[in-house]
C-alpha positions as CSV (number, residue, x, y, z in Angstrom):
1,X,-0.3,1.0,28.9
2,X,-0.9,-2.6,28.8
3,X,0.1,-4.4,25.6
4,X,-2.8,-5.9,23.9
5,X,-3.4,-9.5,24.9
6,X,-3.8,-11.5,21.4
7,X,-5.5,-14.7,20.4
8,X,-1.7,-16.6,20.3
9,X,-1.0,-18.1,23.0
10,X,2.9,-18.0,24.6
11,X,3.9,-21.3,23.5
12,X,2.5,-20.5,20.3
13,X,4.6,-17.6,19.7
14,X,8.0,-19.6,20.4
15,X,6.7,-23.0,18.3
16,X,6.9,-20.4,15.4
17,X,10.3,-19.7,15.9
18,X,11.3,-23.4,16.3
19,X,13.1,-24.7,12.9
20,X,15.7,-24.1,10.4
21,X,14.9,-20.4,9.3
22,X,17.9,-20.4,6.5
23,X,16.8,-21.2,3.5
24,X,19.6,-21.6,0.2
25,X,18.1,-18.7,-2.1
26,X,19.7,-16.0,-4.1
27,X,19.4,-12.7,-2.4
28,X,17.6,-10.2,-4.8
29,X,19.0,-6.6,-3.8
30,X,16.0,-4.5,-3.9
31,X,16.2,-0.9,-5.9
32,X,16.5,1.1,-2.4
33,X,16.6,-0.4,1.2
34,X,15.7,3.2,2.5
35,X,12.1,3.8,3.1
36,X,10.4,5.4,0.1
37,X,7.8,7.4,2.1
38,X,10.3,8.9,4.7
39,X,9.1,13.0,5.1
40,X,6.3,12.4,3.4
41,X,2.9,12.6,4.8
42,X,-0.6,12.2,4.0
43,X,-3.6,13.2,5.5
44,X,-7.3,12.1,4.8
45,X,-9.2,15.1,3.0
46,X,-11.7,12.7,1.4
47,X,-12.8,9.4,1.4
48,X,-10.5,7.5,-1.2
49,X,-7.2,9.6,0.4
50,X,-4.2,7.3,0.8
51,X,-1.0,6.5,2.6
52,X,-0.1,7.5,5.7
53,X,-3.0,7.2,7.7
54,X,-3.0,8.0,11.8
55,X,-4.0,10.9,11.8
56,X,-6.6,13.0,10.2
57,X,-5.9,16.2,11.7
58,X,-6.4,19.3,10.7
59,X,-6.9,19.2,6.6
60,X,-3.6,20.6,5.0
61,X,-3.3,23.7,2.9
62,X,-2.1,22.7,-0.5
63,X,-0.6,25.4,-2.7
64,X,-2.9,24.5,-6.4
65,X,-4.0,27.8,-7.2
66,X,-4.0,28.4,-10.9
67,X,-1.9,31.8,-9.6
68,X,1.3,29.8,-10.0
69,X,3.0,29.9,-13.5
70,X,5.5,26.9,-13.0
71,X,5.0,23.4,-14.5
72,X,5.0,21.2,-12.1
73,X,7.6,18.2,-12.9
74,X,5.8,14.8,-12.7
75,X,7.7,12.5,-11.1
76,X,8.0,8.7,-11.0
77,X,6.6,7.1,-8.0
78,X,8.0,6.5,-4.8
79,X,6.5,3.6,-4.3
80,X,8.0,-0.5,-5.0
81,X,4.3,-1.7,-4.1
82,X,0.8,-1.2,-5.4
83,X,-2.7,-2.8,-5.7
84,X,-5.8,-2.1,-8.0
85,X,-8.9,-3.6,-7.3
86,X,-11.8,-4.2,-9.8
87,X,-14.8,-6.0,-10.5
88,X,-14.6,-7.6,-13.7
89,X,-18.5,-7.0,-14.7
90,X,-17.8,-3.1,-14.0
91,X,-14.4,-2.2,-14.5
92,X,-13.4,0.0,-17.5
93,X,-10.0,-1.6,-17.4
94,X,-9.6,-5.0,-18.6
95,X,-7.6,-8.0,-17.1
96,X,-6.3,-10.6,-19.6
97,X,-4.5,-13.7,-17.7
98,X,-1.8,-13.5,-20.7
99,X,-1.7,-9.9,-21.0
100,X,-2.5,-8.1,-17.5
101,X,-4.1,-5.1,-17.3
102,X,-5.1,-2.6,-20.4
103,X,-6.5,1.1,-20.3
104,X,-9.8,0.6,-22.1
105,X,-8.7,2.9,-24.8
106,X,-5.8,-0.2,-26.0
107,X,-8.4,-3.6,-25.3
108,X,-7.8,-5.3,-28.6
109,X,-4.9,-3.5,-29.6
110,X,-1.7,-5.7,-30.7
111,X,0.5,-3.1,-28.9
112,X,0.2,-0.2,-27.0
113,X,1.3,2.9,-28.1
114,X,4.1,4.8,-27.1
115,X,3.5,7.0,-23.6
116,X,2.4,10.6,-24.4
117,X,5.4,12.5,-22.8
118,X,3.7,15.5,-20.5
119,X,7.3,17.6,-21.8
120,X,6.8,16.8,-25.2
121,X,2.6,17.1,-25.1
122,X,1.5,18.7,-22.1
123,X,-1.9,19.9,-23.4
124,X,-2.5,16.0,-24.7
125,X,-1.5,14.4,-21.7
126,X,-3.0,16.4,-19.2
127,X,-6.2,17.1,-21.0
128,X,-6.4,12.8,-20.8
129,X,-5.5,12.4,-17.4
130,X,-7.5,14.9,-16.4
131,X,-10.6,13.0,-17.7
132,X,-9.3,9.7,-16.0
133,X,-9.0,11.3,-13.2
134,X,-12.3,12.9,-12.8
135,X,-13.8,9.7,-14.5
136,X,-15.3,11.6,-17.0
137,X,-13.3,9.5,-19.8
138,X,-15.1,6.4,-19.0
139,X,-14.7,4.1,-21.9
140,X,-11.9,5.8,-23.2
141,X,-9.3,6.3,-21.0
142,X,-5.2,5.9,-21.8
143,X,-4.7,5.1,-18.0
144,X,-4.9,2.9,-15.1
145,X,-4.7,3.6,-11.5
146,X,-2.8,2.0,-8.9
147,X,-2.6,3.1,-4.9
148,X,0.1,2.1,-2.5
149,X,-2.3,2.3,0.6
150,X,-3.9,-1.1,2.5
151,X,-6.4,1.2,4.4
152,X,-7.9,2.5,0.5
153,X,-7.7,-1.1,-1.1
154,X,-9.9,-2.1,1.9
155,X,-12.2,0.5,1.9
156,X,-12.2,0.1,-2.3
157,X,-12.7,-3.5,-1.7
158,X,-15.5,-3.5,0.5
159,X,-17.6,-1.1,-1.9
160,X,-17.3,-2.8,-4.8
161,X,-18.5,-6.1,-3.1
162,X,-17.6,-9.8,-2.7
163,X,-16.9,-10.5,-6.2
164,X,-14.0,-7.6,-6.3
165,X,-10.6,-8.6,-7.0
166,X,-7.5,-7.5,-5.6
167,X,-4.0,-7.4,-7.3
168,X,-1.0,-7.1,-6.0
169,X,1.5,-5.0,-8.3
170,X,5.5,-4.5,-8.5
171,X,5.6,-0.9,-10.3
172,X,9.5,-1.3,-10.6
173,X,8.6,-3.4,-13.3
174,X,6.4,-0.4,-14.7
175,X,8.7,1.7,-17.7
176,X,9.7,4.9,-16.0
177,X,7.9,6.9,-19.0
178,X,4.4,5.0,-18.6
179,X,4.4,5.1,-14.4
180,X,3.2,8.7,-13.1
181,X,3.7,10.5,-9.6
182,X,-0.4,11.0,-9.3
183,X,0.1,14.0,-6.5
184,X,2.4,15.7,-9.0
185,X,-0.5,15.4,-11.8
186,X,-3.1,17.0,-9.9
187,X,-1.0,19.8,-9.1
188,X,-0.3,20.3,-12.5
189,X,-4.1,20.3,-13.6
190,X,-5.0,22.6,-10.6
191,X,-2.7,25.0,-12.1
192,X,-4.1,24.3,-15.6
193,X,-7.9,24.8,-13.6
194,X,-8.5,21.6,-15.2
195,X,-8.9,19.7,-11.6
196,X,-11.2,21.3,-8.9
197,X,-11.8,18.2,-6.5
198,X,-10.1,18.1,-3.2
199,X,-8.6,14.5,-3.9
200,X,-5.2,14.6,-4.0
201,X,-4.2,11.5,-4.9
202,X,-0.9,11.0,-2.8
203,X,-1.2,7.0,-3.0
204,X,-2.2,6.4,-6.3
205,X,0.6,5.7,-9.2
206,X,-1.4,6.7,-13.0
207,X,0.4,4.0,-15.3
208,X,-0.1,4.6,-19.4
209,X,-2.0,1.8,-21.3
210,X,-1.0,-1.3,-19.4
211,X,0.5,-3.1,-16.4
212,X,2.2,-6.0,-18.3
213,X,1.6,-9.4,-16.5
214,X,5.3,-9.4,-15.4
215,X,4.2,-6.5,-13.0
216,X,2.0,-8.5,-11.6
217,X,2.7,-10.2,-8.3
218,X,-0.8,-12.1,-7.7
219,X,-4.5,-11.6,-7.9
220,X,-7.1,-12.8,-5.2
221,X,-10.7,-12.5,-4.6
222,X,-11.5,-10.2,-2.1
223,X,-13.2,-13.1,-0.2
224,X,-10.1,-14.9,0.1
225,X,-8.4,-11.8,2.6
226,X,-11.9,-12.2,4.1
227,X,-11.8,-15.8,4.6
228,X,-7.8,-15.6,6.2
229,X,-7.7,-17.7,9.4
230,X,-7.0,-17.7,12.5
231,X,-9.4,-14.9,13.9
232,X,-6.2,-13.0,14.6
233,X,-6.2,-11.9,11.3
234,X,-10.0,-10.5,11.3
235,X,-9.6,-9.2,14.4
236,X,-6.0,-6.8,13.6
237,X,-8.0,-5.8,9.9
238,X,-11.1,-5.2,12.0
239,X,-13.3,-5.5,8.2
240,X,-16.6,-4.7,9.4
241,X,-15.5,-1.0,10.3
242,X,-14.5,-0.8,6.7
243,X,-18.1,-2.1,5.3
244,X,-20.2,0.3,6.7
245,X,-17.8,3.4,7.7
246,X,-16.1,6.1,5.7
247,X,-12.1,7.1,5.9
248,X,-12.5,9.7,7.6
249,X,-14.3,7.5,10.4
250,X,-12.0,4.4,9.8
251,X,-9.0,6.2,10.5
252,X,-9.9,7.4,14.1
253,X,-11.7,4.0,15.1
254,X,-8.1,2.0,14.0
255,X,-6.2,4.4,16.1
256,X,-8.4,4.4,19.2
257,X,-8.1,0.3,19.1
258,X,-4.5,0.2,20.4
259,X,-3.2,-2.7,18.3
260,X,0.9,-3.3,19.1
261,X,3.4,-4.7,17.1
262,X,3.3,-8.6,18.8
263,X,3.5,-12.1,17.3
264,X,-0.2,-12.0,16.5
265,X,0.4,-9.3,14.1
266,X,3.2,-10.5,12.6
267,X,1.2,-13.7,11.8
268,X,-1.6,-11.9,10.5
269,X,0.9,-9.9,8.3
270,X,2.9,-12.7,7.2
271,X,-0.5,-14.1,6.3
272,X,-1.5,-11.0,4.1
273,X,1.8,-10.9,2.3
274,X,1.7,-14.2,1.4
275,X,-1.7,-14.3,-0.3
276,X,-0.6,-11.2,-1.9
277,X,2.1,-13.4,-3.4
278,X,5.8,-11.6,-1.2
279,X,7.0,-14.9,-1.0
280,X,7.2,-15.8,-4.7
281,X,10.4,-15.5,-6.5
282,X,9.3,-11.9,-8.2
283,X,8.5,-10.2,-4.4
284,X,11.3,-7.9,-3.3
285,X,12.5,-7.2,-0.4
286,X,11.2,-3.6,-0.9
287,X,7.9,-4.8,-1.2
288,X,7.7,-6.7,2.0
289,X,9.3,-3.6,4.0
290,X,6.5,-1.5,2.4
291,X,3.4,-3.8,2.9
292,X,4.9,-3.9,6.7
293,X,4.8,0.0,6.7
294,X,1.8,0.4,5.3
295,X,0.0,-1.8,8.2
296,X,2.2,-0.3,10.9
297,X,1.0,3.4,9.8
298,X,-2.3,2.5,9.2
299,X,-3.5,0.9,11.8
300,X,-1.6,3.0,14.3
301,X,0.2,-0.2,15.8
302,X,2.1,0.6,19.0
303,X,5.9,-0.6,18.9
304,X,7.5,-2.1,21.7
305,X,11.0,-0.6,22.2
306,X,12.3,-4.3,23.4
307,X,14.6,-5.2,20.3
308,X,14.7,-8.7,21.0
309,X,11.0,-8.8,21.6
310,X,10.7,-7.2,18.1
311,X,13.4,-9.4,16.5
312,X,10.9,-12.7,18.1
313,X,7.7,-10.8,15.8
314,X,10.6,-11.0,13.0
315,X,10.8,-14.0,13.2
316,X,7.4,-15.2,13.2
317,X,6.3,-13.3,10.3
318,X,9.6,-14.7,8.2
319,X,8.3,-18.2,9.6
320,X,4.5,-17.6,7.8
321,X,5.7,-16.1,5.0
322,X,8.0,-18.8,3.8
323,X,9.9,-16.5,1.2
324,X,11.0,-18.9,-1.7
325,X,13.4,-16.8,-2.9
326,X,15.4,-14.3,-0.3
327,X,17.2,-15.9,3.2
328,X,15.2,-15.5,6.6
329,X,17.6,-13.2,7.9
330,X,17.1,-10.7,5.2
331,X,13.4,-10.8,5.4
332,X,13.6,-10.2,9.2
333,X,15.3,-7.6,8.5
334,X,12.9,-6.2,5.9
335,X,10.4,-6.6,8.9
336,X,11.8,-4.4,11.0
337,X,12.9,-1.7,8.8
338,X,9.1,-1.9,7.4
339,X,7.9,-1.4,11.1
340,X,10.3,1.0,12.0
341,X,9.4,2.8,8.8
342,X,5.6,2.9,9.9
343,X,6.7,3.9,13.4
344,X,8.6,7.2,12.1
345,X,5.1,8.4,10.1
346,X,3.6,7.6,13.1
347,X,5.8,9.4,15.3
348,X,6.8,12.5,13.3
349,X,2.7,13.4,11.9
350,X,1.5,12.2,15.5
351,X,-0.7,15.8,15.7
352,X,2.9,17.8,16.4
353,X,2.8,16.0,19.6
354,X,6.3,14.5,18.6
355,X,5.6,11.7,21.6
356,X,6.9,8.4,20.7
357,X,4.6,5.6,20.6
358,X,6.7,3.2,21.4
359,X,6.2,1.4,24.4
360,X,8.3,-0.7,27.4
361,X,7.1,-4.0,27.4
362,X,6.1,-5.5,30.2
363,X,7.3,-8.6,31.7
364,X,5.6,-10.9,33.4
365,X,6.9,-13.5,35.8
């Protein structure tokens, strides 16, 4: 299988790695360096699913019956990296530039209350989520939601329009008790039969009453993604398959296209991550690793097995994302593991197959 000839030419690819990559910065030591997502798996049962996204499969069996007497225990999220997206003329949710993001139910409020605790409460808390959820609450809803898949802020994007906004959040800097494991909720409200859709909300973090503006790692118009040159970067996000098709037919199209892991990605993703703010000062290492991932999954990139190959599409992404704050080195390596993090979803939920995708490069003379 050939790789995919891209819009960067050879010389192109090596000017990038031309330079003085070390840059004198404090290394921030990320929460884990192991990837967040590893056994998990997702798969597409409806059109706003989320995560892990190659294959759609056939749709899993998930054990919600209301038969079950055990609580289910509501976790924290996995996940270092999220993104909402809103339109500011429609969204329930309000964004203040000194105050972030507040649930509807706390806009004008000094302070937000304290989180209901879903030990302490259970009947509160999940009778409120349960209406955020379902979007039955409307105006007054304690929550916010969050999703830590690319593939559903596009899709999310593209429905709400051109004047849609996208921001880019850290949830480490989310209080444990206000930052809610969505999957785990929905079991719990299946159980309670207070939940009957088939969403199951695998990529989406519920967060109590507000995401403080220190969460927030930057906010762009959706046009901006859209407007992201050179064509290399429209052509690896292929956009106009997200404007007019569903997940279910998005998924399939991505995989079918054959995109590898090559310089021209790593531009194009070193071009995302920086409009999405991963080379500021607040960005984690984490968060770069996991914006890699999530690409890698869901667009079903091929990896080459070459390691120096791959360490060259290290370096090129490290070169266009310019990280202010963490050494080159250290955001290669973030890189990789991101890629390889993507490659192991790919490969272990690859339809049982359990062929690798990786492929020999080939060289030419």
């Amino acid at each position: 299988m050939h790789r995919n000839e891209g819009l960067v030419s050879e010389t192109d690819r090596l000017a990038y790695l031309r330079g003085d990559f070390a840059r004198s910065s404090s290394l921030h030591t990320p929460r884990s360096t192991s990837s967040p997502w590893s056994g998990r798996r997702i798969l597409y049962i409806d059109d706003h699913e989320g995560f892990s996204d190659v294959e759609i499969g056939p749709s899993p069996t998930f054990s919600f019956s209301s038969e079950s007497n055990d609580t289910v225990v509501v976790g924290r999220s996995d996940f270092n990296l999220a993104f909402r997206v809103w339109c500011e003329d429609t969204s329930y949710t309000q964004y203040d530039e000194a105050l972030g993001f507040r649930a509807n139910r706390y806009i004008g409020c000094v302070h937000v209350p304290d989180p209901i605790d879903p030990e302490t409460q259970p009947d509160l808390f999940y009778n409120e989520v349960a209406s955020h959820i379902s979007k039955t609450g409307g105006a007054s809803s304690r929550f916010i939601s969050v999703v830590s898949s690319f593939i559903q802020l596009l899709k999310i994007a593209e429905e709400k329009g051109e004047n849609s906004k996208i921001a880019a959040i850290d949830l480490d800097r989310i209080p444990d008790r206000s930052a809610y494991r969505a999957y785990d909720v929905v079991k719990e409200l299946r159980r309670r039969s207070l939940y009957s859709f088939r969403y199951s909300a695998s990529a989406e973090t519920i967060i109590y009453g507000e995401i403080p503006k220190a969460a927030i790692l930057a906010i762009i118009d959706f046009s901006e993604l859209k407007r992201l040159t050179p064509n290399c970067i429209v052509d690896f996000l292929k956009l106009p398959i997200f404007a007019t098709g569903s997940v279910r037919t998005i998924v399939p199209q991505l995989r079918e296209i054959g995109h590898h892991v090559d310089p021209n990605f790593s531009y194009a993703c070193g071009s995302i991550s920086r409009l999405l703010g991963l080379h500021r000062e607040a960005a984690s290492l984490c968060h770069i690793q996991e914006l890699v991932s999530f690409l890698v999954d869901g667009w079903s990139l091929v990896v080459e097995s070459d390691a120096e190959y791959l360490k060259l599409c290290a370096d090129v992404y490290t070169q266009t994302l310019s990280s202010t704050m963490h050494d080159a080195s250290d955001v290669a390596e973030a890189f990789i593991a991101g890629v390889k993090g993507g490659e192991e979803n790919l490969m272990r939920f690859s339809g049982g197959s359990g062929q690798r995708r990786s492929r020999k490069r080939r060289r030419t003379s």
